[in-house]
N, C-alpha and C positions, 0 to 999 in steps of 0.2 A: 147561416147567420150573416146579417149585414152588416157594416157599418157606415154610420152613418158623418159626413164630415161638410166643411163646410169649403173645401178645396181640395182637389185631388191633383196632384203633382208625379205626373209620368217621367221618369229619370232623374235619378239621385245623386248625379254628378253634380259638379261645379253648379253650373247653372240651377238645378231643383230646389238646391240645399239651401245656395244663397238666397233664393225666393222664397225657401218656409221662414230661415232665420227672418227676413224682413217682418214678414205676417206673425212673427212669434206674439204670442200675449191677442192678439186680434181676430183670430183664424181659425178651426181646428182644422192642421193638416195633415193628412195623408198621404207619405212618400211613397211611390211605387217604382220598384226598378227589378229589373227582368235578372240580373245576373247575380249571384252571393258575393258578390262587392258593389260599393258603389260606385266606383272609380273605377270600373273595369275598362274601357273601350278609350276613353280621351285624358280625362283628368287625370288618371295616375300615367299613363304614360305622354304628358308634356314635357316640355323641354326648360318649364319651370324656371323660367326667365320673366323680370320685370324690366321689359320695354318698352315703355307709354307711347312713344312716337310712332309704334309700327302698326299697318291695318289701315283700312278704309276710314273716312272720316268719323263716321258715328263710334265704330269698336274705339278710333284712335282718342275721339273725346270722353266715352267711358274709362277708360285704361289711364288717362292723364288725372280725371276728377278721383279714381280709386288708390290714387299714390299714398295721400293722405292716411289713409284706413291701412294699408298693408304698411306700412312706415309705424303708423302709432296704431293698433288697433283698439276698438274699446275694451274697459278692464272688465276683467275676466274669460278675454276671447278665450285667448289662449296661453300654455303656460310657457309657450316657447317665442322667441323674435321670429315675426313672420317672413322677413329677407334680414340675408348677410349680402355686406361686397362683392361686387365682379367685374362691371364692364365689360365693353362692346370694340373690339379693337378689328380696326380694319386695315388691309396691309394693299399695297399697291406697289406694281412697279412700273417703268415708264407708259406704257399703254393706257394705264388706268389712271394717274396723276389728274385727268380732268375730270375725271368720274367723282375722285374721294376730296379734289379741291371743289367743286360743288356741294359736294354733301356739306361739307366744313363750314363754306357759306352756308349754308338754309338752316344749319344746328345753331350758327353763331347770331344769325338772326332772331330765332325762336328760343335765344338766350339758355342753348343749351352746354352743360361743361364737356366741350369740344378742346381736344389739345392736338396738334400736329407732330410728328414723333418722325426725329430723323432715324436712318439702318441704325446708327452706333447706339440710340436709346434704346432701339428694341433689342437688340443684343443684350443691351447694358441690363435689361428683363430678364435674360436667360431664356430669352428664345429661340429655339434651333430654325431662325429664317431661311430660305434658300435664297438665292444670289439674284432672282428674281427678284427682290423682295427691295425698295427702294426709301420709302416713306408708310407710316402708319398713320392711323386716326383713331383716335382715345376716345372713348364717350363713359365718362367717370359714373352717370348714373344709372344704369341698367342693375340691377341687381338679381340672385337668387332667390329663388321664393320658396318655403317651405311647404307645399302642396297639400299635404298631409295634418298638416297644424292649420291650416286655411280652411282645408274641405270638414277637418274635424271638427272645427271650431262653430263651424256653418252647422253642422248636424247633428250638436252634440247641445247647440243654443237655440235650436229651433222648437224645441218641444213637438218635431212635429211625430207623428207616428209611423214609422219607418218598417216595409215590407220588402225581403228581399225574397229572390226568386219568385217572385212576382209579376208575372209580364202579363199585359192587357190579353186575355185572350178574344173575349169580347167588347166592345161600347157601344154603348147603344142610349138612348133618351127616354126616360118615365116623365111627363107632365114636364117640368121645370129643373127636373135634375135628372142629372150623366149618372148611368150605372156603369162599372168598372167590372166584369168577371176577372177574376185571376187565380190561379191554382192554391191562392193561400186564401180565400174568399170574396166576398164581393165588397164593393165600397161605392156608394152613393154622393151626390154632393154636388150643388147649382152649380159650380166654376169648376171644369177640367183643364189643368195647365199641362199644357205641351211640350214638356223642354227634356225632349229624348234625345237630341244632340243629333247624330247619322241617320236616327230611326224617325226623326218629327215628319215627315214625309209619308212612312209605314204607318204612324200611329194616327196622321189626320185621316189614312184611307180608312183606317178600321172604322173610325170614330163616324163615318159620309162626310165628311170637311174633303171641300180639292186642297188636294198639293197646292203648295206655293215655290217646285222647283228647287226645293235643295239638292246639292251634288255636294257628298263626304267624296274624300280624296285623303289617302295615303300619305302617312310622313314617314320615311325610313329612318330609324336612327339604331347605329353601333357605338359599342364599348370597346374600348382596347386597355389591357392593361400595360403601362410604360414606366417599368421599375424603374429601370435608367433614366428617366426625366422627373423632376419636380416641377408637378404639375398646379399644383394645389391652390396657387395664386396667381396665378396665370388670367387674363380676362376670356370671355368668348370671342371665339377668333376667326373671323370671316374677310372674304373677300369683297370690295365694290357693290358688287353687287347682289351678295350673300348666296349666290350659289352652291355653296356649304357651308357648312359652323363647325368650327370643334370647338367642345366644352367641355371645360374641366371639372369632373365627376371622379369622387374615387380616387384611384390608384393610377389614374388614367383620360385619358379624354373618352367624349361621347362624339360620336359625327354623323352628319345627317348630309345629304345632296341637295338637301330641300326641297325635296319633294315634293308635291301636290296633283298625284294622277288620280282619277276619278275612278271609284269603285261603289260595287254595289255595299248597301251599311250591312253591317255583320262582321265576325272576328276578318283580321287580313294581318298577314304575315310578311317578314323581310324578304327582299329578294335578292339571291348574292349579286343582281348584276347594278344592282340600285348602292349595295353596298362596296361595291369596286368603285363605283362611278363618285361615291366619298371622298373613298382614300385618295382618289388618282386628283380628284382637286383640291385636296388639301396638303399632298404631298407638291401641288406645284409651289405652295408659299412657307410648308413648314418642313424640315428635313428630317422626319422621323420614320424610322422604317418599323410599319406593323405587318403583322402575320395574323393567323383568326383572331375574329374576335374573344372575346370573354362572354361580349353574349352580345343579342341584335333582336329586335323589337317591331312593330309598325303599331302607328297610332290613326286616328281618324280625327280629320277637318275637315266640317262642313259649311259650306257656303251659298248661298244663296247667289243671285245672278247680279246683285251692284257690289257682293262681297258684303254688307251689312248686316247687322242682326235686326231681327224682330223681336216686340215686346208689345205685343196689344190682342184686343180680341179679334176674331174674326167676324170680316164684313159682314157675313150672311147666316153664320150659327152662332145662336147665343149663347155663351157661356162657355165659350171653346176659345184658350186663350193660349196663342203664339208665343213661345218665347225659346230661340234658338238661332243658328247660323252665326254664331260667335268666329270662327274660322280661324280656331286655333288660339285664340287672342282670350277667350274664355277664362282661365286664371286671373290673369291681371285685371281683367274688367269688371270680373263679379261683383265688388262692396259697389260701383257706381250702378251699375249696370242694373242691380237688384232692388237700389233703391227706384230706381225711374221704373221699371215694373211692379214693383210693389204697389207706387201712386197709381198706376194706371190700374192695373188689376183694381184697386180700392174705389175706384173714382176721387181720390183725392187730388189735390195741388202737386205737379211736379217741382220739385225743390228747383228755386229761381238757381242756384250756383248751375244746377244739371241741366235744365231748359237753358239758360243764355249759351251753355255751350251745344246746342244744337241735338241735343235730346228729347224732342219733343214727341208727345201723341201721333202725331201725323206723319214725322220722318221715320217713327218708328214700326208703326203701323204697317198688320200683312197686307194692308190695302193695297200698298205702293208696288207691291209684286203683280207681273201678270202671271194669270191663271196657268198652274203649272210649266211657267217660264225654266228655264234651264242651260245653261252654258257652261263649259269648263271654265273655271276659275284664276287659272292658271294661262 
């Protein structure tokens, strides 16, 4: 049996989900994702921060126009607050003083709530700093993001028709429309959207679309439980130049190296030396002694070669529409990000607030990619 739809959506993550919700009431669509969750490879395991300012220009003006929407969502998204408090504290000591007073400047100009924090303030926190540790930099607006109440909200308001274990085994084209095989049946339908996150790469070769040079790359991140600290209100805690994060999760912090080494897409795993290389820089700013973990994870972010995502059709096959290379930034950007592909998929108007900030057809367009282009990212 076939079915029949009017848009077929490869990957159920972040990205897919925010694209059916856009097309809700408009569309009939068909979610396809390969794994019995839909969150399995990126979106459940992010770092679940709202950072507007961080990322290549187009992710960083998505992510700043989507504050809005995760701040107040529309009613009935969801039944939970999409972020609670956290901020973004950065710590420095004499070496880096010129590093974090730059930053300070570029925040205070972009009128962001930047605060400069002498050692006795961050003590005065209940911070275990090490002696290294000189001056800090407060950035009061990052906040946590409830991932779960976001991606649910997206899939739960989408109406679209959602297949899991489902993975493309074939694509192929009948006349005007993309046929879809896949172990739960076939699905038909003029528009195939491409937003497999690691795999968009894998999924244009099935489909004859060239690559457009994505490279997924590795995020490491551990757990530590820290009875002896109150952690709980603590901000994310990085250095200058964010070489690692710890964040407070749980009973404990979460810590990443910040990673980004380039791997082939498919499941990928911690590495303890990735996880040494954490602790040993986070132990140079905070004085807490961990032992194993509680538990340690790898996630995938992928990037294209200017680091930007894609949201349009491609050049030379009709009806095969790009939309990936988030790189990491994927959370925070989806309510903008979904809107400007939505327009585009629709052939509609890009909302003037989203185009003045530099969201347009053409910047976002796999056009701008060369032909199976590829560089590490990092």
């Amino acid at each position: 049996m076939t079915t029949i739809a009017d848009v077929i959506i490869i990957g159920a993550g972040i990205a897919g989900a925010s694209l059916a919700w856009r097309l809700r009431g408009t569309r009939r669509v068909v979610l396809l994702e390969a794994e019995d969750s839909p969150s399995h490879h990126s979106t459940g395991r992010s770092a679940a921060m709202m950072t507007p300012y961080a990322g290549a220009p187009l992710i960083r003006a998505a992510s700043v126009a989507s504050r809005a929407f995760l701040l107040a969502p529309s009613d009935g998204f969801s039944d939970a607050s999409l972020t609670t408090p956290r901020g973004v504290l950065r710590l420095a000591g004499e070496a880096e003083l010129a590093a974090l007073d730059a930053a300070h400047d570029d925040g205070i100009a972009e009128g962001r709530p930047f605060k400069r924090m002498t050692r006795a303030e961050l003590m005065a926190m209940g911070l275990p700093i090490t002696d290294r540790v000189v001056r800090g930099l407060l950035d009061t607006e990052p906040r946590d993001i409830d991932v779960d109440a976001l991606h649910r909200g997206f899939l739960k308001g989408s109406g679209a028709e959602l297949w899991l274990k489902a993975p493309a085994v074939s694509i192929s084209r009948k006349g005007p429309d993309w046929v879809v095989e896949t172990p739960k049946g076939v699905v038909t339908a003029p528009v195939l959207v491409n937003a497999a996150g690691a795999f968009a790469d894998r999924v244009a070769g099935l489909a004859g679309v060239t690559p457009r040079g994505l490279t997924p790359c590795k995020r490491t991140i551990a757990h530590f439980d820290l009875p002896s600290h109150r952690t709980g209100k603590w901000p994310l805690i990085a250095d200058p130049t964010f070489s690692f994060y710890a964040k407070p999760e749980a009973t404990g912090l979460v810590v990443s190296p910040s990673d980004a080494s380039p791997v082939d897409p498919g499941e990928v795993w911690p590495d303890d030396i990735d996880i040494a290389v954490a602790v040993d820089r986070m132990q140079g700013w905070l004085d807490i002694a961990v032992r194993r973990p509680s538990a340690a994870w790898s996630g995938l972010r992928s990037f294209f070669v200017d680091e930007d995502p894609v949201a349009g059709f491609d050049p030379e096959v009709p009806g095969f529409f790009w939309y990936a290379g988030q790189g990491g930034y994927g959370i925070q950007s989806s309510p903008a990000l979904s809107r400007v592909a939505a327009a585009i998929l629709c052939d509609a108007p890009i909302p003037a607030d989203l185009s003045d900030a530099g969201l347009t057809r053409d910047a976002l367009s796999p056009a701008r990619l060369s032909q199976s282009s590829r560089k590490d990212p990092i």
